[in-house]
C-alpha positions in Angstrom: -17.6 -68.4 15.8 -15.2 -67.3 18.6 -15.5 -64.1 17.1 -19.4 -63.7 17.1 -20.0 -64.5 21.0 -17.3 -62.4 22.1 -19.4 -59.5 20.4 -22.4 -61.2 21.6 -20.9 -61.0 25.5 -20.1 -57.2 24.6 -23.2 -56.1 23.7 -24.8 -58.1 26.5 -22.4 -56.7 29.4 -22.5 -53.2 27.6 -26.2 -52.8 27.7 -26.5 -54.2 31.5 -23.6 -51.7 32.0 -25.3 -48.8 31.4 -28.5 -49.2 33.1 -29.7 -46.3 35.7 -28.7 -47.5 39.2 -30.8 -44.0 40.3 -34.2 -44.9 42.8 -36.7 -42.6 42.9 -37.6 -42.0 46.3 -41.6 -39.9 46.4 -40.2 -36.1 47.0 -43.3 -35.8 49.5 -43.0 -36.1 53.5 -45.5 -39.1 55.4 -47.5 -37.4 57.8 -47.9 -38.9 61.3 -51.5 -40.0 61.4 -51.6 -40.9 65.7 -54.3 -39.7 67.8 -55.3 -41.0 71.5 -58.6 -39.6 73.2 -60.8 -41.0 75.9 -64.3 -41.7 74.1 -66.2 -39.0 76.0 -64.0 -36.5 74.7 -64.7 -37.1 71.1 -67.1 -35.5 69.1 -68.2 -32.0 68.3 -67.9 -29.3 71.0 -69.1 -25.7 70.6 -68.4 -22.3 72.5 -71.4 -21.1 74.9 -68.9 -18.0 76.0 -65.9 -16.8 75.3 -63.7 -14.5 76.9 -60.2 -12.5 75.4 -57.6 -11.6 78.1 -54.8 -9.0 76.9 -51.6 -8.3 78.5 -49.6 -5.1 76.7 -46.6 -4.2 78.1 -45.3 -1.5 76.2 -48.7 0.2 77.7 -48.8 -1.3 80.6 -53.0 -2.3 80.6 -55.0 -5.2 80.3 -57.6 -5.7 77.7 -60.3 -7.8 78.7 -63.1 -8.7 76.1 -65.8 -10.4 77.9 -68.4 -10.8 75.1 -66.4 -11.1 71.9 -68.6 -12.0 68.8 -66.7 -15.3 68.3 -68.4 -18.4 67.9 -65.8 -21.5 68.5 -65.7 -25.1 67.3 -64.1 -27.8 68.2 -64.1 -31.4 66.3 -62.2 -34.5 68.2 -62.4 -37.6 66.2 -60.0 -40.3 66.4 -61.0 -42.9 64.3 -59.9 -43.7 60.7 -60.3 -40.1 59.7 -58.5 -39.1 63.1 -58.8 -35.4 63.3 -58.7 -32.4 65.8 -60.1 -29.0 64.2 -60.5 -26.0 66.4 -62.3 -22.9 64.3 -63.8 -19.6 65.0 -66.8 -17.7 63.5 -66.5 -14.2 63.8 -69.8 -12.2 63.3 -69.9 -11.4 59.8 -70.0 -15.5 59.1 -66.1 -15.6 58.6 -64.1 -18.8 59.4 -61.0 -19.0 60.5 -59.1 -22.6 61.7 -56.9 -22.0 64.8 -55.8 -25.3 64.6 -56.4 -28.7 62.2 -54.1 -31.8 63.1 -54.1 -35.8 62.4 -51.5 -36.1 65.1 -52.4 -34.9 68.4 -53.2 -36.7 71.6 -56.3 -35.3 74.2 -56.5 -35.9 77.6 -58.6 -35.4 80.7 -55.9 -31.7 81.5 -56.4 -30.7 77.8 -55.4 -31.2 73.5 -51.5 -31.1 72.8 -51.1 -31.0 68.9 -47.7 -32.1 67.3 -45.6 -31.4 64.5 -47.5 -33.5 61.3 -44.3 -34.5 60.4 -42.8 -35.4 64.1 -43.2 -39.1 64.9 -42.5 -38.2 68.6 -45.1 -37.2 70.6 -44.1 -36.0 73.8 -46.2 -33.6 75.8 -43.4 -30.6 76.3 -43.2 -30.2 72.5 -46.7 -30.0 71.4 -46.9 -26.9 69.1 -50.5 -26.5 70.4 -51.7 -27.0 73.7 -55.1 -26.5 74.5 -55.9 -26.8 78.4 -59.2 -27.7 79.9 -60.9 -28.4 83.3 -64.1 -30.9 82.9 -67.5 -29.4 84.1 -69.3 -32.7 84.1 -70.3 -35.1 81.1 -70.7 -32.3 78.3 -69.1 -29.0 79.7 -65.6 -28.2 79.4 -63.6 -24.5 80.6 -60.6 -24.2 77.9 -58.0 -21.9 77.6 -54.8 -21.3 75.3 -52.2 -18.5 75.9 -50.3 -17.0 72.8 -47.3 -14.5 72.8 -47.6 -12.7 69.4 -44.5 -10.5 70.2 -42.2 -10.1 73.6 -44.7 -7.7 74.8 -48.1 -8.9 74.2 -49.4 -11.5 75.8 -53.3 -13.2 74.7 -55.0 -15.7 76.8 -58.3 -17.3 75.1 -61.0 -18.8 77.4 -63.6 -20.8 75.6 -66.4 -22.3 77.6 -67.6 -25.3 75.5 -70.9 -27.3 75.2 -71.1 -31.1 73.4 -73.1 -30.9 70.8 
């Protein structure tokens, strides 16, 4: 008897033994879903005018484009489907997204988009940073700079209506 439920405690202890002490964590990152917006900000907001400003160094000019064929979009919601979108339309139809975030905060100076993946949201750091003056109720004068190389230097300004 002794005999059967020492084998009996064994088998017990040996299958406990070698059970997987292993969790599976999800190999996927949480995006940072955080947006802040005053409520006359949000919305749909589209380009009346836009004009290109080009800085070349290594040929010392400056491109200006006053009438490029670029049709601009902007989407600000920041409710449970919190989302900024900033696209073009160039004139054969084509679509191109400058920018799509779920965490970005916008402000009465301009849009500063974060890192999806950075719970921090401080100003300084914004990967994108749209800045805007407001021209009453529905009228907004934005503009973004970019710095495609050391010697090349593009500022965007996008005159935007609400829709």
């Amino acid at each position: 008897m002794r005999a059967l439920l020492w084998i009996c405690i064994l088998a017990l202890s040996g299958t406990t033994a070698c059970k997987k002490r292993v969790e599976l964590r999800p190999t996927e990152p949480d995006y940072v879903v955080s947006c802040s917006s005053p409520k006359e900000l949000l919305g749909t907001w589209r380009s009346d005018s836009v004009h290109i400003i080009t800085e070349v160094d290594s040929i010392d000019s400056l491109i200006v484009d006053r009438f490029p064929t670029l049709l601009y979009s902007m989407q600000i919601h920041c409710d449970e489907d919190s989302l900024f979108l900033l696209t073009y339309r160039n004139f054969s139809g084509g679509r191109t997204e400058v920018v799509r975030s779920t965490h970005y905060e916008v402000n009465s100076a301009g849009a500063y988009v974060y890192d999806p993946l950075d719970e921090v949201s401080d100003t300084s750091e914004a990967e994108f940073i749209l800045r805007w003056t407001p021209e009453g109720d529905s009228l907004l004068d934005a503009r973004w700079v970019e710095n495609p190389n050391t010697s090349q230097r593009t500022e965007t300004l996008i005159f935007f209506r609400k829709d």
